[in-house]
C-alpha positions as a Markdown table, in Angstrom:
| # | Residue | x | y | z |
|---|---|---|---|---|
| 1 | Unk | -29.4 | 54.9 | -55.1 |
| 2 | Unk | -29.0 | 57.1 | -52.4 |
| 3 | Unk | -27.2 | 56.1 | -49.0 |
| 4 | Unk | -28.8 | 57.5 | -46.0 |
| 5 | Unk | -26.6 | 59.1 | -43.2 |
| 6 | Unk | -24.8 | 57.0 | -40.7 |
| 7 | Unk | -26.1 | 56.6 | -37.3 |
| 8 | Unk | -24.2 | 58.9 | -34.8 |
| 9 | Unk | -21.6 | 57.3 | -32.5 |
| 10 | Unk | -23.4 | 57.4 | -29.7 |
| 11 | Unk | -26.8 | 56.4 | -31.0 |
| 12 | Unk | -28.7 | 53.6 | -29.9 |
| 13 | Unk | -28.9 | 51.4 | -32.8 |
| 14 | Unk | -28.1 | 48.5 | -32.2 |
| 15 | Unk | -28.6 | 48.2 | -28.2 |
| 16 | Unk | -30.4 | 46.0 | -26.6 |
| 17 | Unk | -33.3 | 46.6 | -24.6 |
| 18 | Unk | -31.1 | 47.4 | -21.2 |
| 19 | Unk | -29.3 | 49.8 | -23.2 |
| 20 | Unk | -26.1 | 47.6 | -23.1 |
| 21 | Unk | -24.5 | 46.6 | -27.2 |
| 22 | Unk | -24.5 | 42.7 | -26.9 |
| 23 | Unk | -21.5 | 42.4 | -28.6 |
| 24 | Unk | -20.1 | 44.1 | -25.8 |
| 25 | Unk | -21.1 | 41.7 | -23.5 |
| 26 | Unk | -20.1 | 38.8 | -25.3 |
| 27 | Unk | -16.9 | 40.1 | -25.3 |
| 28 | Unk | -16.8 | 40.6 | -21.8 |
| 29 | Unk | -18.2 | 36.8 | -21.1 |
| 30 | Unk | -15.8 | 35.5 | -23.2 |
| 31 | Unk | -12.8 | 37.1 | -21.5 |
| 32 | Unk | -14.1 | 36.3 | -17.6 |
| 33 | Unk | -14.6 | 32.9 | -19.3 |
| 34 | Unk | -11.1 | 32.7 | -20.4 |
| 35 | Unk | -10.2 | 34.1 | -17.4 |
| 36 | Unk | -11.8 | 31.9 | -14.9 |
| 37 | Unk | -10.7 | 28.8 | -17.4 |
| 38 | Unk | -7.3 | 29.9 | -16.5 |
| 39 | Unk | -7.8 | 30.1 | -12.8 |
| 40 | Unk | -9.4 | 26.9 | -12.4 |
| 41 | Unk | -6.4 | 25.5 | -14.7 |
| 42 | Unk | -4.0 | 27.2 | -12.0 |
| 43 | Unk | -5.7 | 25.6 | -9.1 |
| 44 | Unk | -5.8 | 22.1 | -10.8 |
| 45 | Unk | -1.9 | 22.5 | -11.8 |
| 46 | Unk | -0.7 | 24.3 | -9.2 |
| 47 | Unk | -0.1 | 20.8 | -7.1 |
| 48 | Unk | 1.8 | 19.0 | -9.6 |
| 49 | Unk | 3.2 | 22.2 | -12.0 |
| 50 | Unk | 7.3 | 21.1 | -12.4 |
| 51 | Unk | 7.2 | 18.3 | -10.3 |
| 52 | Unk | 8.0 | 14.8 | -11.2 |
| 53 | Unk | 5.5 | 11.8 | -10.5 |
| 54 | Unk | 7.2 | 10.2 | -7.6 |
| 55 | Unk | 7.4 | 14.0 | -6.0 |
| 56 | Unk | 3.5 | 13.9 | -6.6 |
| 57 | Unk | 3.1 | 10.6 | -5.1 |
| 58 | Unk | 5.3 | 11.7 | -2.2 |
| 59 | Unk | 3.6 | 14.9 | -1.6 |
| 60 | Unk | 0.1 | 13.8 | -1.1 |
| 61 | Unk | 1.2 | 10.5 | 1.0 |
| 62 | Unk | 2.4 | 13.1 | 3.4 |
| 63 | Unk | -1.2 | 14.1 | 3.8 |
| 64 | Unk | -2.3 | 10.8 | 5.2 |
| 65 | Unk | -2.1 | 11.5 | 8.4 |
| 66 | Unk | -3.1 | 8.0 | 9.3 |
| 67 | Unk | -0.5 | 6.3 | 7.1 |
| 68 | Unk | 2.3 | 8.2 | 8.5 |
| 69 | Unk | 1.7 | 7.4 | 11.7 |
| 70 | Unk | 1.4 | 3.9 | 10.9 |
| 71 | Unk | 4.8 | 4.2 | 9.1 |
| 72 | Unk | 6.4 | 5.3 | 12.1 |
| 73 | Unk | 4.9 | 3.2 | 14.6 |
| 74 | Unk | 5.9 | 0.1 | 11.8 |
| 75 | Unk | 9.6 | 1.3 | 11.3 |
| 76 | Unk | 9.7 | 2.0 | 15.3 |
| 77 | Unk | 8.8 | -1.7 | 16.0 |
| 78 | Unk | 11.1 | -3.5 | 13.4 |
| 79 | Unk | 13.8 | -1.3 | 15.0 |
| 80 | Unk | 12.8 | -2.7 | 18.5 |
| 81 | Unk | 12.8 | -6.2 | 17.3 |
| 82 | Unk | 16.3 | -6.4 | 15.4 |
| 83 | Unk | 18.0 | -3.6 | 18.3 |
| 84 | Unk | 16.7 | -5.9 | 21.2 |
| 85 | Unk | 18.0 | -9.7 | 20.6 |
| 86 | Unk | 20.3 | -8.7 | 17.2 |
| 87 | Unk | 20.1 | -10.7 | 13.8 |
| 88 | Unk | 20.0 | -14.4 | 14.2 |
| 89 | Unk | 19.4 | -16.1 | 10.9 |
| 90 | Unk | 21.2 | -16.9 | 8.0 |
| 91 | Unk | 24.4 | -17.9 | 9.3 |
| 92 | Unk | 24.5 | -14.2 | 11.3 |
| 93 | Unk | 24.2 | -14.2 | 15.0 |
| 94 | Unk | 24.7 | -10.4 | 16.8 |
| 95 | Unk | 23.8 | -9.5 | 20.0 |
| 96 | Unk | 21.9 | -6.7 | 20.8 |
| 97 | Unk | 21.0 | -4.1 | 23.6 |
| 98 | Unk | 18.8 | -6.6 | 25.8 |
| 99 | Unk | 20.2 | -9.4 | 28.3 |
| 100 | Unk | 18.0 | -12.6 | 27.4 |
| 101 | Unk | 17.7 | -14.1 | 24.2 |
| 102 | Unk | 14.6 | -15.8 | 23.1 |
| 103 | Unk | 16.5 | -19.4 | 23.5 |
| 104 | Unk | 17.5 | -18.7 | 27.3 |
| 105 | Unk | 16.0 | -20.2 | 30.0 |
| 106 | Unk | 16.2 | -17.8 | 33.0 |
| 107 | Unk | 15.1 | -18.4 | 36.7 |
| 108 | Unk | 11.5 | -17.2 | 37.1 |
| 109 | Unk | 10.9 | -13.9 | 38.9 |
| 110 | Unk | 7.8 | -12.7 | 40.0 |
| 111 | Unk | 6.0 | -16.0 | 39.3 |
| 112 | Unk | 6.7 | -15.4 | 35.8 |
| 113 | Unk | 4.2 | -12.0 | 35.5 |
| 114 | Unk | 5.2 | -8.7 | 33.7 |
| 115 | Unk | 7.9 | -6.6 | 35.9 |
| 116 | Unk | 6.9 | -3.7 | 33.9 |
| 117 | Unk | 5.6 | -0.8 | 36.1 |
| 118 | Unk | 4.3 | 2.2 | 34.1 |
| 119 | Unk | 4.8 | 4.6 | 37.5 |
| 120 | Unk | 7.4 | 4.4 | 38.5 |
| 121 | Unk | 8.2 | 3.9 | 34.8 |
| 122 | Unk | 10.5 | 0.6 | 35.0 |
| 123 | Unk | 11.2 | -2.3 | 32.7 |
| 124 | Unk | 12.6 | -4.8 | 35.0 |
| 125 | Unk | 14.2 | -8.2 | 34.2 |
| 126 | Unk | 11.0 | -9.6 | 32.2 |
| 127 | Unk | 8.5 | -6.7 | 31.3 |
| 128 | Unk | 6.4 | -9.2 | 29.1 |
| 129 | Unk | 6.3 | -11.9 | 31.7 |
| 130 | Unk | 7.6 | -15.8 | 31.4 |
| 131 | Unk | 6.7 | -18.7 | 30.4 |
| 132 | Unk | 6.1 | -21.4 | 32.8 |
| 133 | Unk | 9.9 | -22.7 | 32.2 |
| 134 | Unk | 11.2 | -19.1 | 32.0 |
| 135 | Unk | 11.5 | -17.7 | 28.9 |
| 136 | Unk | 11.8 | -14.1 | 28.6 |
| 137 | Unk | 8.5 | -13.4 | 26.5 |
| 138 | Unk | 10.2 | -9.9 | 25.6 |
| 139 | Unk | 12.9 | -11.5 | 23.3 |
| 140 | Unk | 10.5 | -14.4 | 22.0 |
| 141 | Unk | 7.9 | -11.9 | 20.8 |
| 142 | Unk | 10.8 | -9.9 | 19.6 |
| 143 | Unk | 11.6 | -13.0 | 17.8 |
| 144 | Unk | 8.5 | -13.4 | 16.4 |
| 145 | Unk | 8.6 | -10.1 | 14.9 |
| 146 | Unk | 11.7 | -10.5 | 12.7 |
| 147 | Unk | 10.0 | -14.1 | 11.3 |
| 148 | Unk | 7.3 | -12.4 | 10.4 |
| 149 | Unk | 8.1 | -9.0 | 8.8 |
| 150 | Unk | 11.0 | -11.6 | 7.2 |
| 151 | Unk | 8.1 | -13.8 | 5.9 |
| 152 | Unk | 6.1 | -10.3 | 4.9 |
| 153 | Unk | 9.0 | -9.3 | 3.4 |
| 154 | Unk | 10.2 | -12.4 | 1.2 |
| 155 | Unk | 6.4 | -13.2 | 0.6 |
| 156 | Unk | 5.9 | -9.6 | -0.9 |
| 157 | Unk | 8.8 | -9.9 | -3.1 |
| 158 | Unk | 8.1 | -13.0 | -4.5 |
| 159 | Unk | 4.4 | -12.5 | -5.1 |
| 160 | Unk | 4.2 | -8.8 | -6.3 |
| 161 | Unk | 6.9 | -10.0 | -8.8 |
| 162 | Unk | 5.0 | -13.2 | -9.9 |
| 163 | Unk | 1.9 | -11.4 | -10.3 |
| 164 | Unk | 3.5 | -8.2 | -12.0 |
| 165 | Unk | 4.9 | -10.4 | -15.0 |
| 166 | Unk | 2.0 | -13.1 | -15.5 |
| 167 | Unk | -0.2 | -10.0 | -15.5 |
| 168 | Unk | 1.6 | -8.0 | -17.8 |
| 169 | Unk | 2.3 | -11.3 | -20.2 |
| 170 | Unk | -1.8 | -11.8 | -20.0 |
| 171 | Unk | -2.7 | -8.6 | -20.9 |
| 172 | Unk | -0.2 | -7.5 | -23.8 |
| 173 | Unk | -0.4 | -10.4 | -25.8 |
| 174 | Unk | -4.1 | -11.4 | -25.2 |
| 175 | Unk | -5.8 | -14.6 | -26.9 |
| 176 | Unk | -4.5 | -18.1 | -26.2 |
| 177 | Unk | -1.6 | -16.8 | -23.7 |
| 178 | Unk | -4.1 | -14.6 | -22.0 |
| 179 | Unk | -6.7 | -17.4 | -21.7 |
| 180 | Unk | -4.3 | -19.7 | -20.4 |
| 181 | Unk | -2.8 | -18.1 | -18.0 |
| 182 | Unk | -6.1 | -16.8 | -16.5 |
| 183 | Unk | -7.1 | -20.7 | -15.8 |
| 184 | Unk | -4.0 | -20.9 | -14.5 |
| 185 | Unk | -4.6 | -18.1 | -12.0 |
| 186 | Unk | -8.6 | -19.5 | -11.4 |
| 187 | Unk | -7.1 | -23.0 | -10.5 |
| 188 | Unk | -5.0 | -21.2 | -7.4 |
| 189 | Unk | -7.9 | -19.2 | -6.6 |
| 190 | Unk | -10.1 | -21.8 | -6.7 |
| 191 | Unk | -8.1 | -23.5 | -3.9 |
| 192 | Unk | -8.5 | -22.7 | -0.1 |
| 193 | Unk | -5.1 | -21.0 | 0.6 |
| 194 | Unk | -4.8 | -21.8 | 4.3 |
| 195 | Unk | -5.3 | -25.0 | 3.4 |
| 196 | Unk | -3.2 | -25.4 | 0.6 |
| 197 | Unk | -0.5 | -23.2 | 2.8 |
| 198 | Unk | -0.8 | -25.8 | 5.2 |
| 199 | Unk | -0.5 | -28.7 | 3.1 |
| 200 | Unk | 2.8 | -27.2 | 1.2 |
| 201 | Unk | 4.5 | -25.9 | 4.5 |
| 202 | Unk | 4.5 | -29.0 | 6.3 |
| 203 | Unk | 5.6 | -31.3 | 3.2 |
| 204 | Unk | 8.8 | -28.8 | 3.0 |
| 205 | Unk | 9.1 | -28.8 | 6.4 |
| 206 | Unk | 12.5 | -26.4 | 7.1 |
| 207 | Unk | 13.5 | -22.9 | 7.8 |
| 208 | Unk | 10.8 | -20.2 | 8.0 |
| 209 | Unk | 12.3 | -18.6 | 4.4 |
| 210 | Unk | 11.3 | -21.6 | 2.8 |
| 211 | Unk | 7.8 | -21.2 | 4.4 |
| 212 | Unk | 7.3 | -17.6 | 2.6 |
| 213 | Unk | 9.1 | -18.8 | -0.3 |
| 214 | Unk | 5.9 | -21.1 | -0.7 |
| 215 | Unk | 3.6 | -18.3 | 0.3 |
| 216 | Unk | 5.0 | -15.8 | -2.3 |
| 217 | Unk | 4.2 | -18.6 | -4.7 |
| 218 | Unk | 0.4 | -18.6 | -3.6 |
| 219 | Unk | -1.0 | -15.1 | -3.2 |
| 220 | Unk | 0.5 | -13.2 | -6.4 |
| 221 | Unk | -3.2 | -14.0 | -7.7 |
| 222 | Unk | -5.2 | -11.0 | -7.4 |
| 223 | Unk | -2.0 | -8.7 | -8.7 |
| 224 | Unk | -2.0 | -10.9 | -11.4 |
| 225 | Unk | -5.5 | -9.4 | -12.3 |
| 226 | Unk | -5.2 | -6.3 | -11.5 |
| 227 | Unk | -2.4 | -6.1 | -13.8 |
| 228 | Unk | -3.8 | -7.6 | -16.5 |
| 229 | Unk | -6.8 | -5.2 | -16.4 |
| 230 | Unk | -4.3 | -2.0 | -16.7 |
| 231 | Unk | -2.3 | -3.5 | -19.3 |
| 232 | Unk | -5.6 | -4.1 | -21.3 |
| 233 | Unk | -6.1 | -0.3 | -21.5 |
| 234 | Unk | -2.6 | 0.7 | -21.4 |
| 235 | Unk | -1.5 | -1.4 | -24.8 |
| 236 | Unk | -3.8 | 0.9 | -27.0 |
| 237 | Unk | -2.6 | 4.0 | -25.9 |
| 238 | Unk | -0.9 | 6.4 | -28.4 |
| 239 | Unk | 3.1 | 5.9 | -27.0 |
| 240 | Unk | 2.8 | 2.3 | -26.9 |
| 241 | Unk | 1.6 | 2.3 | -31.2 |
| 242 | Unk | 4.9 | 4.8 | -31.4 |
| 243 | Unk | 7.4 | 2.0 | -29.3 |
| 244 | Unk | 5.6 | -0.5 | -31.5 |
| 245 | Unk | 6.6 | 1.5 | -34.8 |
| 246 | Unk | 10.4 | 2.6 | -33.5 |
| 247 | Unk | 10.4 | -1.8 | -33.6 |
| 248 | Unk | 11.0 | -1.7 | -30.2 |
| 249 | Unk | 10.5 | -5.3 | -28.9 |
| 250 | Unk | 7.6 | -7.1 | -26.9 |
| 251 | Unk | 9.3 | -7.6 | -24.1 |
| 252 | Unk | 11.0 | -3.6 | -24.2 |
| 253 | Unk | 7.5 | -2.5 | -24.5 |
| 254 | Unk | 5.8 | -4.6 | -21.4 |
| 255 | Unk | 9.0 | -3.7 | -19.2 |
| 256 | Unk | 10.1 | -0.2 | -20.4 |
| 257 | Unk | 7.0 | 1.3 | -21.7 |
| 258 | Unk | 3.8 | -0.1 | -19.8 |
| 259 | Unk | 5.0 | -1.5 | -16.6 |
| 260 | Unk | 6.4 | 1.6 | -15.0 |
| 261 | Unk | 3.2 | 2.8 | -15.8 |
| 262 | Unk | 1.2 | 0.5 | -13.6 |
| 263 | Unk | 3.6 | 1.0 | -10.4 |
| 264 | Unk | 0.6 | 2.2 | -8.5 |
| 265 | Unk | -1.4 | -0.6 | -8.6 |
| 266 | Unk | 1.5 | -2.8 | -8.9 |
| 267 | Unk | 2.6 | -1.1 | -5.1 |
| 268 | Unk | -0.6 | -0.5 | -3.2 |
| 269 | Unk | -1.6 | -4.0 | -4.7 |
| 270 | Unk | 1.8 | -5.2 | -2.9 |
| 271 | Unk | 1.3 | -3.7 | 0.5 |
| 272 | Unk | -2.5 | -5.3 | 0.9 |
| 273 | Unk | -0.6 | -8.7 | 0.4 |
| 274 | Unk | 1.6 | -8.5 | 3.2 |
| 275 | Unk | -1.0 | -7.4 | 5.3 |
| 276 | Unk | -3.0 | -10.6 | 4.6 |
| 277 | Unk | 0.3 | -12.7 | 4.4 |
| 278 | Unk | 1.1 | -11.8 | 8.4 |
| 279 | Unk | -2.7 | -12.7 | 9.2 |
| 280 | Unk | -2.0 | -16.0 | 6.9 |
| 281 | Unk | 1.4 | -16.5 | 8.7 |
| 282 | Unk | -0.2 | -16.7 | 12.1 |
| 283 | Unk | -2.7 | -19.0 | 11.0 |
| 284 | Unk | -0.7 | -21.3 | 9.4 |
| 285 | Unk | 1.7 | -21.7 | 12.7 |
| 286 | Unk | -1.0 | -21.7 | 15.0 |
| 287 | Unk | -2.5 | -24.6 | 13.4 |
| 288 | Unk | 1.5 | -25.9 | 13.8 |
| 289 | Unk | 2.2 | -25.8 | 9.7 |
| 290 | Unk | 4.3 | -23.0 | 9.9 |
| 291 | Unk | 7.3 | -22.0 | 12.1 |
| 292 | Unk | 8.5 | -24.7 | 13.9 |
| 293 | Unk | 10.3 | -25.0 | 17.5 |
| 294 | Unk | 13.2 | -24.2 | 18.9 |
| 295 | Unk | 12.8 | -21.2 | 16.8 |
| 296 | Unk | 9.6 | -18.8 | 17.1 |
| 297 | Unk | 7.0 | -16.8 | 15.5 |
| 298 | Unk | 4.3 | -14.9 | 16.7 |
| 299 | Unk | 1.1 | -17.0 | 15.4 |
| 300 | Unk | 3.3 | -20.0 | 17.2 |
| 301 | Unk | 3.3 | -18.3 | 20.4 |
| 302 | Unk | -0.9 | -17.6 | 20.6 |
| 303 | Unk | -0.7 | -21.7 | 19.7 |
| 304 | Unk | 2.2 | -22.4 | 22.3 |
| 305 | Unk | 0.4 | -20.7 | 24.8 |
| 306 | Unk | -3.8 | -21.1 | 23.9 |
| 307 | Unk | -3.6 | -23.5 | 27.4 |
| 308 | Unk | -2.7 | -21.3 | 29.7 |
| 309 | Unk | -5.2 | -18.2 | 28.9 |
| 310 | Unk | -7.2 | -18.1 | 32.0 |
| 311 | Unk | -3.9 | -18.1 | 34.3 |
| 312 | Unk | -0.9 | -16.4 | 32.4 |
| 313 | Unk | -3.2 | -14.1 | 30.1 |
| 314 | Unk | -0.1 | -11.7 | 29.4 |
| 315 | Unk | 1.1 | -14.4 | 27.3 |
| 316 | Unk | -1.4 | -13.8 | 25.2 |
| 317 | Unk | -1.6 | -10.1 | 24.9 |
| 318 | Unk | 1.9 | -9.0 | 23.7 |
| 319 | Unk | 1.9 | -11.5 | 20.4 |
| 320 | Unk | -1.9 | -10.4 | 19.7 |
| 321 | Unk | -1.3 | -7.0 | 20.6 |
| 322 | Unk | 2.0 | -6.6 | 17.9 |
| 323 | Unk | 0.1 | -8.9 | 15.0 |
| 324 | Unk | -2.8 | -6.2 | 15.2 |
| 325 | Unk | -0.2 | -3.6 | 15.1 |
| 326 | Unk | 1.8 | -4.7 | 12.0 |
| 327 | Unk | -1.2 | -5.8 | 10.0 |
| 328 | Unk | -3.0 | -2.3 | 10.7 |
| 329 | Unk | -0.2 | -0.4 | 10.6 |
| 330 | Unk | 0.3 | -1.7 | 6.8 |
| 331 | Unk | -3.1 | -1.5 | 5.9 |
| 332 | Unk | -3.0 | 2.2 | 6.7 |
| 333 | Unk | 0.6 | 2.3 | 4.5 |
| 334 | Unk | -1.4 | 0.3 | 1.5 |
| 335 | Unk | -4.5 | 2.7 | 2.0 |
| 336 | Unk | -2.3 | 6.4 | 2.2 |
| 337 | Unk | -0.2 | 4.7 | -1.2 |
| 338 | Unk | -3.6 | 4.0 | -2.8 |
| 339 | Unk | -4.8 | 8.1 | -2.2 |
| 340 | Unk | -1.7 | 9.1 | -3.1 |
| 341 | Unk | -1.6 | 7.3 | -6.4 |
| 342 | Unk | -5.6 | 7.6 | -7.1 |
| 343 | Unk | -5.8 | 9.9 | -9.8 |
| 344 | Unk | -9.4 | 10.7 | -8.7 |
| 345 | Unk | -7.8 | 11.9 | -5.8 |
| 346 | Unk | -8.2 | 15.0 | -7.1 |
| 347 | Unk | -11.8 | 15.8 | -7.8 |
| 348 | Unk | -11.8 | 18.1 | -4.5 |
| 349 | Unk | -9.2 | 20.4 | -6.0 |
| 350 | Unk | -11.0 | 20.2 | -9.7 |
| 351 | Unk | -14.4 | 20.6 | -8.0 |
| 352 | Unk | -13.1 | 24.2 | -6.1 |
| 353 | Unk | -11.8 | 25.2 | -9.7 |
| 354 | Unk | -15.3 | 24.5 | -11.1 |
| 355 | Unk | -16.9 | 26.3 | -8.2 |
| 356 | Unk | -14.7 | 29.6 | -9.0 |
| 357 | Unk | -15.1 | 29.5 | -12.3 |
| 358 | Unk | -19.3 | 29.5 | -12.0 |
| 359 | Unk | -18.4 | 32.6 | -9.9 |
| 360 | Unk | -16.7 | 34.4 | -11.8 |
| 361 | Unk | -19.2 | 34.1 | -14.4 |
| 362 | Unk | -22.1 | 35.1 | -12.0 |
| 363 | Unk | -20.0 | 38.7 | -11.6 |
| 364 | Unk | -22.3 | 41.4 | -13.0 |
| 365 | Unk | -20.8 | 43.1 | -16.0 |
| 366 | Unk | -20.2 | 46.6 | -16.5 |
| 367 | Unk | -21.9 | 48.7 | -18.9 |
């Protein structure tokens, strides 16, 4: 059998019809593919390449314009309110940088109206007005302020970690403990919570702690199923099989190993709360459940004063005016936490890497 010459090295068998060898340009496409796969693996990394999670978190709640600006303006107004009258609670009474307190009764000046001039830019002796009897309304609403970020506070606490545990409990073990707890957290939800607020606060009728105490005890409801809903998913994942296999314990595995990884939900979840609990707060004094006299709150001061709207309106304004502040200003906090923790977040940067790497495969290859 006779083998007939090989083609030359530059002949054309085996071209295509554009004159170009196809295994040539498969090779090409493959290595702009692999090359824009790597770009678009840059951009997608590049944010969070080296850096740990609460560096991540960090980083993009900086972006949220709107949440920072709510931070400051929320860290600016607890300063006012603890700076102005000092601490009064818990057995610790401080002064602080302004003359009244909210329990003085001064003479009225200016028939009890705001001194406060914006040009030329003066305080004066009462810048939120008086009362009819003469109360400074500057220290009462900054009075009003520490009960409630205190109740916010305490209420938070007690809730996030109420409805962090049931959740987890629920949602790891599953079955009977999972069913039962559920009806538990249906029969709370079930109930009207200003109502049953109202009902609890004035049978424990005492000091305002005791009032968010009973709160904390009441809203931990809807962390309690978002929880649960994470651990679900989280309990089949591969490193919670390997804790179960090094014979690390139930309880290790819900608080070591699955937990820490629903701190995102378990935090933005947290901040929403206290953001209703002020709103809740407010109600619950101004139907006279909550806060009681001589001391203050800011819901107690829109009741104190609902009479005398049409002639001492400024008594009105300033407790409004900071109860929209603080519940917005949280809101923003709870929303820029939620973007910053939202892994889908990132399907701008993801959708720029898919947008590069479709160009880079458009580029015309060279013969």
């Amino acid at each position: 059998m006779t083998i007939g010459p090989l083609p030359p090295e530059n002949s054309d068998a085996g071209l295509g019809r554009d004159g170009v060898d196809p295994r040539a340009t498969i090779s090409t496409f493959d290595a702009t593919a692999v090359e824009a796969g790597i770009e678009s693996s840059s951009i997608e990394t590049r944010e969070v390449e080296g850096l740990s999670l609460g560096r991540i978190v960090f980083r993009r709640f900086l972006r949220h314009r709107a949440a920072i600006i709510s931070l400051v303006l929320l860290v600016i107004v607890i300063i006012l309110s603890f700076s102005s009258i000092g601490i009064h609670a818990f057995g610790i009474n401080t002064g602080g940088w302004w003359h009244w307190n909210f329990d003085d009764v001064p003479a009225i000046v200016n028939g009890g109206a705001p001194t406060m001039t914006l040009w030329p830019p003066s305080l004066g002796d009462h810048p939120f007005g008086q009362d009819s009897v003469g109360h400074d309304m500057f220290a009462m609403v900054m009075r009003g302020i520490q009960q409630s970020i205190m109740i916010v506070v305490v209420t938070g606490a007690i809730s996030t970690v109420i409805g962090a545990v049931l959740g987890a409990v629920a949602g790891y073990f599953g079955g009977t403990t999972d069913a039962l707890l559920m009806r538990l957290t249906d029969m709370v939800i079930i109930v009207p919570l200003l109502l049953l607020a109202a009902i609890v606060g004035r049978s424990v009728n005492g000091p305002s702690v005791i009032l968010a105490i009973v709160l904390g005890l009441l809203v931990w409801t809807t962390l309690a199923r978002l929880v649960r809903g994470e651990v679900l998913a989280l309990r089949e994942r591969e490193f919670v099989d390997a804790a179960r296999v090094a014979g690390a314990s139930p309880l290790r595995i819900m608080f070591r190993h699955i937990l820490p990884n629903t701190v995102g939900v378990i935090v933005v979840s947290a901040t929403l709360t206290m953001s209703a609990t002020i709103l809740l707060e407010t109600a619950i004094s101004y139907l006279g459940f909550g806060v009681h006299a001589p001391d203050v709150s800011l819901g107690l001061l829109i009741s104190n004063y609902q009479t005398a709207f049409t002639t001492r309106p400024w008594l009105f304004w300033w407790p409004g005016l900071f109860i929209v502040i603080i519940a917005l200003t949280i809101n923003f906090i709870g929303d820029g936490l939620r973007d910053a923790y939202d892994p889908r977040q990132r399907r701008g940067l993801k959708r720029s890497a898919r947008k590069e790497q479709a160009a880079l495969r458009q580029k015309p290859v060279k013969s």
